[in-house]
C-alpha positions, 0 to 999 in steps of 0.5 A, a space after each residue: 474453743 476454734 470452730 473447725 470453720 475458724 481453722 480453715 487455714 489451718 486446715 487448707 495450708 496443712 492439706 496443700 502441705 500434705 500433698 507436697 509431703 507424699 512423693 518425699 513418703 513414697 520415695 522413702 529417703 530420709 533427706 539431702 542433708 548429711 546430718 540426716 544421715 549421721 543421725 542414723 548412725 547415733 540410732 544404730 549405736 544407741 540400738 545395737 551398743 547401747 552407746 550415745 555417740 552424737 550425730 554432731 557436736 554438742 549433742 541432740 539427745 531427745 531428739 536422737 533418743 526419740 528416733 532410736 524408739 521409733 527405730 525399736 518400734 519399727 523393728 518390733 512392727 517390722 514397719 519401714 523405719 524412714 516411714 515411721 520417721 517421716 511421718 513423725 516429722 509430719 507430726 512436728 509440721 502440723 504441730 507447729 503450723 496449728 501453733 503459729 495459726 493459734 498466734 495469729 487467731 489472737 489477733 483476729 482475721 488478719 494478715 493471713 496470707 503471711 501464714 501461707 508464705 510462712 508455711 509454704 515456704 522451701 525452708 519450712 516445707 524442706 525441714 520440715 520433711 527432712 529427718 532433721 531436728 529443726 521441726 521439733 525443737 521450735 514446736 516445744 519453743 513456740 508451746 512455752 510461749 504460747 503458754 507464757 502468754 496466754 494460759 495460766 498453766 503451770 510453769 513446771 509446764 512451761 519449763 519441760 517445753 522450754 526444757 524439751 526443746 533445749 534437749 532437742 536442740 542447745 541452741 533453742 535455749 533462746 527461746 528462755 530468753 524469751 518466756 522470761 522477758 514476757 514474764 518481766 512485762 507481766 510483772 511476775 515476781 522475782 520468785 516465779 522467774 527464779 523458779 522458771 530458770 531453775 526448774 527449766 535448767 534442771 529439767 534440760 540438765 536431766 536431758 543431757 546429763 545422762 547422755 554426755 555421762 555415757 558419751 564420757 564412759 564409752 567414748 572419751 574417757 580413752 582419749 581426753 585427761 579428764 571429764 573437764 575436757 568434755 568442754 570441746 563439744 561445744 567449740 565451734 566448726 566451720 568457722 573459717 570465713 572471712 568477715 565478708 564471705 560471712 556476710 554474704 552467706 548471712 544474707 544471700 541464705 535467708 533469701 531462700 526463705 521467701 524469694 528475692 522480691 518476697 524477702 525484699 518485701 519482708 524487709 521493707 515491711 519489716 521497716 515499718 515496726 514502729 514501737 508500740 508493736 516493737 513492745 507488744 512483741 518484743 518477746 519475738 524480737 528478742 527471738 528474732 534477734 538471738 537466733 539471726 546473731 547466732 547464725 551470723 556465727 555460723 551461717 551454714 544451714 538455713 534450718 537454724 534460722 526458722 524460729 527467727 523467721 517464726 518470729 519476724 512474721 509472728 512480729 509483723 502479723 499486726 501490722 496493717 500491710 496492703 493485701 496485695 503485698 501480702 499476695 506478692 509475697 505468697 507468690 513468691 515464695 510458693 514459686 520458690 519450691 518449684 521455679 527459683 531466681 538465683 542472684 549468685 552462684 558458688 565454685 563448689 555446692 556445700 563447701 563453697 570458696 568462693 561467689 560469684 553474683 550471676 542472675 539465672 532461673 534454677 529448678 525450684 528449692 524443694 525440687 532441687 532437694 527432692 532430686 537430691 534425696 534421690 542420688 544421695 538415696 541411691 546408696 542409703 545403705 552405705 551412708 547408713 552403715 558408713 556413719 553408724 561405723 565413722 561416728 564411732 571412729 570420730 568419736 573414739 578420737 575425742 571430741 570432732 571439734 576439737 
């Protein structure tokens, strides 16, 4: 067992992260991202029609059905539902901020000051208080390995959490990867992995079968030939960039993470790997790896990077890194939430054609998208009722991505 003094930081970086968190309670808005609000559309038509219409391609399912029981429960308790939603996201940060600390106990008392930079950076802080299933799904991802590695438990166990965090979010399935490169360096055999792949696919069918079945009868039956044509779900959006502009988007993106001098300093460190932490932590690396691939395919939204920069940190955690480094990074990305060095600038937020590299100092990301929240906010009632009635509309089209 961890002495409550042996989770000081655990318990120090969760109550700074609380303090952040409570005018995001008080202002009761669910978040800035889009997606946040066409989530509520999918719990209103689960709650009103009984009818699972994804939020987005190809689905989140226990993550949307999760939130439509919550959705009942405030109903029932005539409790504000974007509270309860709030505070259940509240949940999946401590969750998560007591596992990563878990990995970084195993290694004794060092590198510490990474764990603040991790969990007081804006993307982690922002997802985290953002109705939004980022949080969640690594939580369930980070479990199995936590439980691949160090426990003896079940791997029925290990392959719900795999599978949890798979139905959460499809593009977790990454995080099998990892669990079965650690269960090759432990030299299980053939018939534990075996067991692990199947148990965690059928579990993961379990979640998204039912879902896409109901989807298939109320929905896409009336506008595709058959149920083969369901494949569509999974075509990719917003794939248009040039090579170049993708690029720029894969790197100037993850600069939001830590800062520009924090991620340069990640980078650098990053550099230093040397192989024998390259093999004692090529479980993260794969990780790291699979996710930053996946976003270099579609490099939108930072959130989907988190388990890779997870990963990284819970990579460079044994290093032997100079303290004040360490410091540097902190500071920068603390600062990041509240005063930020931008090094580029686009001709249109969130739909940009075109960047232009142009040093300025911009309100902090986390104030940025507190502000946000509230013009968006504004009219929450109408982006409530508009995506409960247009996820209908895209749906009943076929697929959004065809």
């Amino acid at each position: 067992m961890i002495s409550i003094q042996g989770k000081r930081h655990f318990y120090l970086v969760s109550s700074v992260q609380f303090i952040l968190f409570l005018p995001f309670l008080f202002q009761q808005y669910i978040g800035s991202d889009w997606d946040s609000y066409a989530l509520i559309g999918t719990v209103f038509n689960l709650y009103e029609n009984g009818t699972y219409l994804p939020s987005r391609p190809p689905g989140f399912p226990v993550y949307e059905i999760a939130l439509t029981l919550l959705y009942s429960i405030s109903n029932f308790f005539k409790i504000n539902f974007e509270i309860l939603y709030l505070l259940f996201q509240l949940v999946f940060v401590f969750g998560n901020n007591f596992l990563i600390f878990s990995f970084f106990k195993k290694f004794g008392d060092k590198n510490y000051i990474l764990y603040y930079s991790l969990l007081l950076s804006p993307i982690y802080l922002i997802s985290g208080f953002t109705v939004i299933d980022y949080h969640a799904g690594l939580f369930f991802g980070f479990l199995a390995i936590y439980f691949s590695l160090y426990t003896s438990k079940s791997i029925y166990l290990t392959s719900l959490f795999l599978a949890i965090s798979v139905g959460i979010r499809l593009s977790n399935v990454f995080f099998i990867a990892s669990v079965l490169l650690i269960l090759f360096k432990n030299r299980e055999n053939f018939s534990k992995i075996f067991l692990t792949i199947f148990s965690t696919s059928l579990f993961s069918l379990f979640f998204y079968i039912p879902s896409y079945i109901n989807l298939w009868n109320t929905s896409l039956s009336e506008s595709l030939t058959n149920p083969i044509d369901m494949f569509c779900i999974f075509n990719l959006t917003n794939t248009d960039h040039s090579f170049v502009d993708r690029i720029g988007r894969f790197i100037l993106k993850q600069i939001d993470f830590f800062g520009l001098i924090g991620s340069l300093l990640i980078l650098y460190i990053s550099l230093k790997i040397r192989s024998k932490a390259f093999k004692d932590s090529s479980h993260f690396i794969i990780l790291f790896l699979l996710f930053e691939l996946s976003f270099l395919r579609l490099p939108t939204e930072e959130g989907h990077l988190l388990p890779a920069v997870i990963a990284l940190v819970l990579t460079l955690k044994s290093l032997d890194i100079k303290i004040f480094i360490q410091y540097i990074i902190l500071i920068s990305a603390v600062l990041s939430n509240f005063i930020y060095f931008s090094i580029y600038d686009v001709d249109k937020p969130d739909k940009a054609t075109a960047i232009y590299f142009n040093f300025e100092i911009e309100q902090g990301l986390l104030l940025q998208d507190y502000e946000l929240r509230n013009e968006i906010g504004i009219e929450k009632d109408f982006h409530y009722n508009n995506a409960f009635t247009s996820i209908q509309n895209v749906w009943g089209d076929g697929c959004p991505n065809k």
